[in-house]
N, C-alpha and C positions, 0 to 999 in steps of 0.2 A: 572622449566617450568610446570606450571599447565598441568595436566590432560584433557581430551578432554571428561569429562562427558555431562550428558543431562544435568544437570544444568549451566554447563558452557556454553554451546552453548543458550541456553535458554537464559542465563543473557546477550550475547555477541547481542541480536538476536535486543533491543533496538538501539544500534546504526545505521542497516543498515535501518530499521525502520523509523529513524528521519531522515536519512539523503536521503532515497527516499521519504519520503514523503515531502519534501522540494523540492526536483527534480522536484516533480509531477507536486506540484504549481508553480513553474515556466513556467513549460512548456504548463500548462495549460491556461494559459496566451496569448500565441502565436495565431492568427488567422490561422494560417498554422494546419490544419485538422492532418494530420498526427505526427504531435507533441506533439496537443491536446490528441491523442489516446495515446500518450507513455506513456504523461502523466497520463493519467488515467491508463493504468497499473503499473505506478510506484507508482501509491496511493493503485493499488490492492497488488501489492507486500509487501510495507506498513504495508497494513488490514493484512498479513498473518501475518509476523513477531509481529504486536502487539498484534495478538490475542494470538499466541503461547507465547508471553513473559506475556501477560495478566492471561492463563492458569495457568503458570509457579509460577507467584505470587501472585494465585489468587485474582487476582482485577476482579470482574465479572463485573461491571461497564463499566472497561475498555473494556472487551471482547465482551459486547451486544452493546456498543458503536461500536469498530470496525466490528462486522459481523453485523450492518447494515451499516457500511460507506461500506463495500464489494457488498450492495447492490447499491448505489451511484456510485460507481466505475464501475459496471456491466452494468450501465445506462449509464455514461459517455460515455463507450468505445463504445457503441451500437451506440450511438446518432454519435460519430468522424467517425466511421465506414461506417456510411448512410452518412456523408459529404464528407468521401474520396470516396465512390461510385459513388456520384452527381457530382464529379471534373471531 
């Protein structure tokens, strides 16, 4: 049984990564306001995970890519946020 190092939580950190940011767009789909918002924190959740795995092996590409999609993601939840307030 592997070791529970930074590297392995680091390399482990893509999957939950791909598999919320798939979440996100789904849900982001949905006219339902409140879903929309999940969504967008599951693409911020995402942004974390890929930037730390981006760090991890450094792909700086990857990293300036994701901490501005964190800024898209911060827009999103803002923008759901004023729709579930207006419901």
């Amino acid at each position: 049984m592997p070791t529970l190092t930074r590297a392995v939580i680091c390399e482990a950190l893509q999957w939950p990564g791909m598999v919320l940011g798939l979440i996100g767009a789904v849900l982001i789909g949905y006219v339902d306001a409140r879903l929309g918002f999940a969504g967008f924190v599951c693409f911020l959740l995402s942004n974390v995970c890929w930037i730390a795995w981006g760090l991890h092996r450094g792909g700086r590409g990857l990293v300036i890519m994701q901490s501005l999609f964190v800024i898209t993601s911060l827009m999103g939840m803002y923008h759901k946020w004023l729709a579930i307030g207006a419901a």
